[in-house]
MMTF fields as JSON, N, C-alpha, C and O atoms, coordinates in Angstrom:
{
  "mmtfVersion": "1.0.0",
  "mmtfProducer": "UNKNOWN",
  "numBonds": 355,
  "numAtoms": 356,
  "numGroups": 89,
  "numChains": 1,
  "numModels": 1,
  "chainsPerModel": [1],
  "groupsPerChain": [89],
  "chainIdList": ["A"],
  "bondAtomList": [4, 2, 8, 6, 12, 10, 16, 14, 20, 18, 24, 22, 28, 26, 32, 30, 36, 34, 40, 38, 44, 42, 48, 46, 52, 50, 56, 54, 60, 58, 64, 62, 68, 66, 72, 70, 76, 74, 80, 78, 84, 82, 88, 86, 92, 90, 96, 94, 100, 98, 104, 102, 108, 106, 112, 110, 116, 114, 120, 118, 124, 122, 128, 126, 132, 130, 136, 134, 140, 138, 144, 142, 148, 146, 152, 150, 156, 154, 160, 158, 164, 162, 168, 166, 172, 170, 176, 174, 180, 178, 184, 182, 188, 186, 192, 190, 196, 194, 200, 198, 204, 202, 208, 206, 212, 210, 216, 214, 220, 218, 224, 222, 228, 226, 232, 230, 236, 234, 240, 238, 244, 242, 248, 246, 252, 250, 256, 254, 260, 258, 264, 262, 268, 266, 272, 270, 276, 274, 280, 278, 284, 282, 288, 286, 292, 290, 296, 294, 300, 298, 304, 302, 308, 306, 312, 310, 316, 314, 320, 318, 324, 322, 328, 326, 332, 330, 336, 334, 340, 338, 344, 342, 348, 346, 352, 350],
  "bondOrderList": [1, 1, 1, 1, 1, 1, 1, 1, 1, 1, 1, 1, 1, 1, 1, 1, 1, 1, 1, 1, 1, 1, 1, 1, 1, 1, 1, 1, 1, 1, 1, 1, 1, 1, 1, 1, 1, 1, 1, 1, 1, 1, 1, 1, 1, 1, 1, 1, 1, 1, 1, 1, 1, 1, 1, 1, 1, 1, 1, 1, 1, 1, 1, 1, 1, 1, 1, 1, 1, 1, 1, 1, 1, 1, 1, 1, 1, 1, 1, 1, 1, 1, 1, 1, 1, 1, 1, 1],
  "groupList": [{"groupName": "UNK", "atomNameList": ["N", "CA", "C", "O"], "elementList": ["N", "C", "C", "O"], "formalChargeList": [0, 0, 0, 0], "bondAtomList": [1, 0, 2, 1, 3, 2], "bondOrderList": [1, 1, 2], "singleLetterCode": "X", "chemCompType": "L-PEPTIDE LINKING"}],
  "groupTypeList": [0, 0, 0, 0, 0, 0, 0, 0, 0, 0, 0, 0, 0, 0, 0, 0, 0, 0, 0, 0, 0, 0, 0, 0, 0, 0, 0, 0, 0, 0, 0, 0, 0, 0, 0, 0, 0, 0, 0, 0, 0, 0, 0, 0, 0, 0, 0, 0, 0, 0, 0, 0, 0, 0, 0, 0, 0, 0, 0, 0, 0, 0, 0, 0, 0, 0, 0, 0, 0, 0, 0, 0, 0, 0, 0, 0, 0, 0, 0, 0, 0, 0, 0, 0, 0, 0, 0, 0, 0],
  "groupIdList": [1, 2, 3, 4, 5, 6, 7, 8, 9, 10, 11, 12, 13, 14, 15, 16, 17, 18, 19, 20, 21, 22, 23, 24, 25, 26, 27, 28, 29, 30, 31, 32, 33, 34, 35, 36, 37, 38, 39, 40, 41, 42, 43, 44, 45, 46, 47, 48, 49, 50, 51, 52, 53, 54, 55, 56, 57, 58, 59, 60, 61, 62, 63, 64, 65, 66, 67, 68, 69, 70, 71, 72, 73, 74, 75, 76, 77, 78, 79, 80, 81, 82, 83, 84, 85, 86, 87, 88, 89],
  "secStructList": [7, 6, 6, 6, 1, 6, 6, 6, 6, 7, 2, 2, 2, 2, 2, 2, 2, 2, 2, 2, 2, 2, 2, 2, 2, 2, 2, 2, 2, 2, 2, 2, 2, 2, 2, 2, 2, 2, 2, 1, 7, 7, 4, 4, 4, 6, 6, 1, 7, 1, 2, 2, 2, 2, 2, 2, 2, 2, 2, 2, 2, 6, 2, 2, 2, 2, 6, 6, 1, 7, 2, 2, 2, 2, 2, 2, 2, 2, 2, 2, 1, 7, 7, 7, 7, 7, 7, 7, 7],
  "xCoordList": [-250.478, -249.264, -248.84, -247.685, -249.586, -249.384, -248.739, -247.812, -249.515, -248.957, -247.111, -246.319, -247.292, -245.848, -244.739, -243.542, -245.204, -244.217, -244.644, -245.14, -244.49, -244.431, -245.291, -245.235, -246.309, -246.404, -245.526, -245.824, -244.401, -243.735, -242.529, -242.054, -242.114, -241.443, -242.103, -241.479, -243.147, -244.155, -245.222, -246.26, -244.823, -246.09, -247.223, -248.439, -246.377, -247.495, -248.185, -249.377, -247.952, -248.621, -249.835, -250.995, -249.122, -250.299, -251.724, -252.919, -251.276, -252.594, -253.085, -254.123, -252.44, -253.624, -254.562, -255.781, -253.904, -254.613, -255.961, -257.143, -255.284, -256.135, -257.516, -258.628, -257.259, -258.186, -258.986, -260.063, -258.399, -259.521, -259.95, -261.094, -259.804, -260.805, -261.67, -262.418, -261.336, -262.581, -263.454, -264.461, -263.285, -263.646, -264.845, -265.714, -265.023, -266.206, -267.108, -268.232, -266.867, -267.64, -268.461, -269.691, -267.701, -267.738, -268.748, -269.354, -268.662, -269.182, -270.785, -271.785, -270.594, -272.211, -272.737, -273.964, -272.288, -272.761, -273.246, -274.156, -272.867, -272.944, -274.154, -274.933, -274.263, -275.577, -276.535, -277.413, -276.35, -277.804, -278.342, -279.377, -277.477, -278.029, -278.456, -279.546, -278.053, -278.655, -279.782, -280.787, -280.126, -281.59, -282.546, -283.495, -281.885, -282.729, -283.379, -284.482, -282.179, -282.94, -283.656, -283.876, -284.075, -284.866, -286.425, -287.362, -286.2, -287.62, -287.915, -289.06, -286.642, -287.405, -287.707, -288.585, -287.425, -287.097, -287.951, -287.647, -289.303, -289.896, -290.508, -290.056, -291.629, -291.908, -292.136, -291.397, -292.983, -293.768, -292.884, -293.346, -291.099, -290.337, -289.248, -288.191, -289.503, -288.271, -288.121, -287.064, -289.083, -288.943, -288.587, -288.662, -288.03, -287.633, -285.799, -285.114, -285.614, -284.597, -283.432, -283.788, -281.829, -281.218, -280.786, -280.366, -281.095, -280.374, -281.985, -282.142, -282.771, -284.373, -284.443, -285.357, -283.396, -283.442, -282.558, -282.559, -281.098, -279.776, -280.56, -280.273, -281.496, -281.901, -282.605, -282.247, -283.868, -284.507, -283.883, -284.332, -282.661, -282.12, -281.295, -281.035, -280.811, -280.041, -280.922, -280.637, -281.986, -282.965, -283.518, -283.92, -283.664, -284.078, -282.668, -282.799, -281.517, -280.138, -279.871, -279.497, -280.008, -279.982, -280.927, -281.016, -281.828, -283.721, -283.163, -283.675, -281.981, -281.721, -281.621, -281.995, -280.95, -280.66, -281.949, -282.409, -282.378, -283.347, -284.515, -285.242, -284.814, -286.071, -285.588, -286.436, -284.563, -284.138, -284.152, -283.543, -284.677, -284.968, -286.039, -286.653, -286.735, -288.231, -288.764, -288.154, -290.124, -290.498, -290.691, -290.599, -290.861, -290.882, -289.614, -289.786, -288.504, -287.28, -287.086, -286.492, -287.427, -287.774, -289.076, -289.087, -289.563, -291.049, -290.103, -289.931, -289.417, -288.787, -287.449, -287.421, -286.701, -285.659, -286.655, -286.442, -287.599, -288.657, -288.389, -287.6, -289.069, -289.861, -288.491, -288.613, -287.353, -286.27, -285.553, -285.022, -285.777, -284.977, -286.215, -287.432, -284.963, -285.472, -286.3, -285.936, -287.516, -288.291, -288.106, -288.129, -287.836, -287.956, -289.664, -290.589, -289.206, -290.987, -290.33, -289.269, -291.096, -290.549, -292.006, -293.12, -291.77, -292.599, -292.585, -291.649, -293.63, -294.129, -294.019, -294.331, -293.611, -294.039, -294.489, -294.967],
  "yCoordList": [-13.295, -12.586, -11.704, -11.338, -11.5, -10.537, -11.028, -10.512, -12.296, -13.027, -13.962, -14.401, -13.797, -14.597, -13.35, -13.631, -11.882, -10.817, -10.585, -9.488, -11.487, -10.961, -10.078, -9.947, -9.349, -8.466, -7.275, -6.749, -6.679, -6.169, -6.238, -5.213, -7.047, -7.609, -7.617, -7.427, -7.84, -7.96, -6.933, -7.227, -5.573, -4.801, -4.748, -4.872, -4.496, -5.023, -6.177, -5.945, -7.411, -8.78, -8.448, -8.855, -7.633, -7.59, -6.597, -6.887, -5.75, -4.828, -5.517, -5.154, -6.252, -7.157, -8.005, -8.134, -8.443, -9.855, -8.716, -8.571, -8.229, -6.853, -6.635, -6.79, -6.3, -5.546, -6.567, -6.458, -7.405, -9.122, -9.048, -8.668, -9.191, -9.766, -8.749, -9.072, -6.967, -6.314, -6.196, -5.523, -6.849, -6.525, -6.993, -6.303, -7.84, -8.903, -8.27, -8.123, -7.846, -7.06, -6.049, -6.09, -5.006, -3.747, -3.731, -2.776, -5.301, -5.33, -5.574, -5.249, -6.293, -6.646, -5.584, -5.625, -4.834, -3.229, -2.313, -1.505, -2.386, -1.719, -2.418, -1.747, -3.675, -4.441, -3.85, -3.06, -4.247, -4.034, -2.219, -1.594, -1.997, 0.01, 0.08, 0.649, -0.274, -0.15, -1.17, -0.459, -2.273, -3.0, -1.905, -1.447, -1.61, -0.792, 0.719, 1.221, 1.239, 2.3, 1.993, 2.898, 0.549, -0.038, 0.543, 1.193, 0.036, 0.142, 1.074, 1.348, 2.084, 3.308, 4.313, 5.102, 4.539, 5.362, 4.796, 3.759, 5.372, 5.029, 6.122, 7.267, 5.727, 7.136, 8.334, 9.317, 8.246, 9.153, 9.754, 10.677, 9.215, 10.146, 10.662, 11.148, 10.557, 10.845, 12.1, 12.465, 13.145, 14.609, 15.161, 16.373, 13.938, 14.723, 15.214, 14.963, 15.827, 16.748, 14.995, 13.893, 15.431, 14.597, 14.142, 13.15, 15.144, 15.025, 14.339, 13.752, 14.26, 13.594, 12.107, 11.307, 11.818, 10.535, 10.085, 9.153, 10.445, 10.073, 9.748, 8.654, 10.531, 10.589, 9.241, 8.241, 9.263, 8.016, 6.56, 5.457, 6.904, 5.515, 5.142, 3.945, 6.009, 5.709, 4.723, 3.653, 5.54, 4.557, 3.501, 2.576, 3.342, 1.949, 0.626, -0.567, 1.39, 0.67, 0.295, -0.837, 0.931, 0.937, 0.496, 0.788, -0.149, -0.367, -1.061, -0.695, -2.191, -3.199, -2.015, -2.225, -0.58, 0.074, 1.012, 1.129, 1.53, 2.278, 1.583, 2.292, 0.07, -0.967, -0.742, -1.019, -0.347, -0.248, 0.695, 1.025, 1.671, 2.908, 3.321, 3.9, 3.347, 3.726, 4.793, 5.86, 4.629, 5.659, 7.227, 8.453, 6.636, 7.727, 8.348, 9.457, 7.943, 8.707, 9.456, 10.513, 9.216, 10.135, 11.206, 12.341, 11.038, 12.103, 13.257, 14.331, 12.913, 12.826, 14.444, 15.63, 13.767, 14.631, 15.785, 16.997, 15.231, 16.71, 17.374, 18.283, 17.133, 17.983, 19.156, 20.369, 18.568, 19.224, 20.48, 21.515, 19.919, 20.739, 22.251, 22.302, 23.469, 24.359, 24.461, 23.923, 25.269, 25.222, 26.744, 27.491, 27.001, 28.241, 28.465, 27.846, 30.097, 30.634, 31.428, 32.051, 31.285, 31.53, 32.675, 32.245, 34.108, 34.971, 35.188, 35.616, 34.882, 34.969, 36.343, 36.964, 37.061, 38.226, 38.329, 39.387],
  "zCoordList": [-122.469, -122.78, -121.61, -121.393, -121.109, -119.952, -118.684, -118.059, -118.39, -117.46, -117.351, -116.517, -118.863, -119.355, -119.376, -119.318, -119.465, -119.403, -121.056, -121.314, -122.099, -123.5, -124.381, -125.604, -123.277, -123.848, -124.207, -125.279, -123.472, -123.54, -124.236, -124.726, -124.315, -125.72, -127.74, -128.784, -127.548, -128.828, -128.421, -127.829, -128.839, -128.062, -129.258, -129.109, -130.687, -131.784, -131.863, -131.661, -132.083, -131.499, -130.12, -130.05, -129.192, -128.079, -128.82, -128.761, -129.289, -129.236, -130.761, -131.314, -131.165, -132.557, -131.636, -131.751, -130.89, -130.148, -129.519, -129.831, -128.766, -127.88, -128.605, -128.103, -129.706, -130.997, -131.617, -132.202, -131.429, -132.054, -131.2, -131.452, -129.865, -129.117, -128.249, -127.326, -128.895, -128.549, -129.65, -129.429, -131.184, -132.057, -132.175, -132.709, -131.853, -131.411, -130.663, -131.143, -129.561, -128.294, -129.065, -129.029, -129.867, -130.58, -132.037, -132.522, -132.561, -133.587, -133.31, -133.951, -132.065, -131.705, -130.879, -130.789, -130.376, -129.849, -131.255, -131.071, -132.153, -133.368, -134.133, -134.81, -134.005, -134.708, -133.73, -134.075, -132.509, -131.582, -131.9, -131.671, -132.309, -132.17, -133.238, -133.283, -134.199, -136.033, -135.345, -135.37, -134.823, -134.315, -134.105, -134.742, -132.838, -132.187, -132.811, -132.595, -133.703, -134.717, -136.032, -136.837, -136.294, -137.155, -136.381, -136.846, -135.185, -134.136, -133.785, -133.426, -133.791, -132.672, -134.208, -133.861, -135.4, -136.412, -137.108, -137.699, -137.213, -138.366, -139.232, -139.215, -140.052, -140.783, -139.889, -139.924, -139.238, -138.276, -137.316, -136.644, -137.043, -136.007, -137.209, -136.806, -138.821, -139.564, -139.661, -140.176, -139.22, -138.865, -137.525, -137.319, -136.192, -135.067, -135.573, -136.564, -134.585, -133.927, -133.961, -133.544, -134.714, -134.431, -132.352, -131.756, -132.074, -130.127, -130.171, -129.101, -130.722, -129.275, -130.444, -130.244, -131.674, -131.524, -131.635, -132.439, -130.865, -129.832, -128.438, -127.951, -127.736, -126.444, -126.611, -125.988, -127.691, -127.455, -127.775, -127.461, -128.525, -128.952, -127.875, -127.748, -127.031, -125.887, -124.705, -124.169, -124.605, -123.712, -124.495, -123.789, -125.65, -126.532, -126.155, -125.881, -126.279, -126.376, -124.697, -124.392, -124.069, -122.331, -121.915, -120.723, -122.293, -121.623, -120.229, -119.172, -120.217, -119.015, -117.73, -116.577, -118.301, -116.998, -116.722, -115.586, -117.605, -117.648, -116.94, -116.244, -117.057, -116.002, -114.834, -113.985, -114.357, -112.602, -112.47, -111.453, -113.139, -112.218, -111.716, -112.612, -110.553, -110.614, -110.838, -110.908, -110.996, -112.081, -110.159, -110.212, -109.324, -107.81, -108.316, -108.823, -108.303, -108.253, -109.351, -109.14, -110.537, -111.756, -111.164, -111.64, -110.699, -110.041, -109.369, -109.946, -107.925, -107.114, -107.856, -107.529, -108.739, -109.135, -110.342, -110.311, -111.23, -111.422, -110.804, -111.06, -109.503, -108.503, -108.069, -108.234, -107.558, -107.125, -107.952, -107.55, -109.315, -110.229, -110.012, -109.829, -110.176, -110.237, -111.631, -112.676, -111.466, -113.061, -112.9, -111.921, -114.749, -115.315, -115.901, -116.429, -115.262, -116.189, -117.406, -117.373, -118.363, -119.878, -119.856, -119.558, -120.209, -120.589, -121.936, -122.611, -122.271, -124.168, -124.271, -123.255, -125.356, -125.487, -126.828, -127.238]
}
């Protein structure tokens, strides 16, 4: 449609077509994360913190990017970050 000009003419028609064919993309992004929180969520993490199992489901859902990172350069940015001393009182 785009190439023919008619999107601009039928701008409703375009964003249905648009919306089918991210719907697909979107629906299987949505299966794989409900997968992946089958695996990472079991009895024994049903008492963490909702943000540390967003954090871990993110790296469960990302693992392809998370394998290219080496584990030196994770050492590496530790080391750099300033560390706080926390006094107990």
């Amino acid at each position: 449609m785009v190439e023919t000009g008619t999107h601009s003419s039928c701008p409703l028609v375009y964003r249905v077509v648009k919306l089918a064919l991210v719907l697909l993309v979107a629906t299987a992004t949505v299966e794989i994360c409900f997968s992946k929180l089958k695996l990472v969520k079991t009895n024994l993490r049903n008492q963490v913190s909702p943000e540390y199992l967003n954090n871990v489901m993110v790296c469960a859902v990302e693992k392809d990017t998370f394998d290219k990172v080496k584990d030196d350069d994770v050492i590496e940015r530790f080391r750099a970050m300033s560390r706080r001393i926390y006094v107990i009182k």
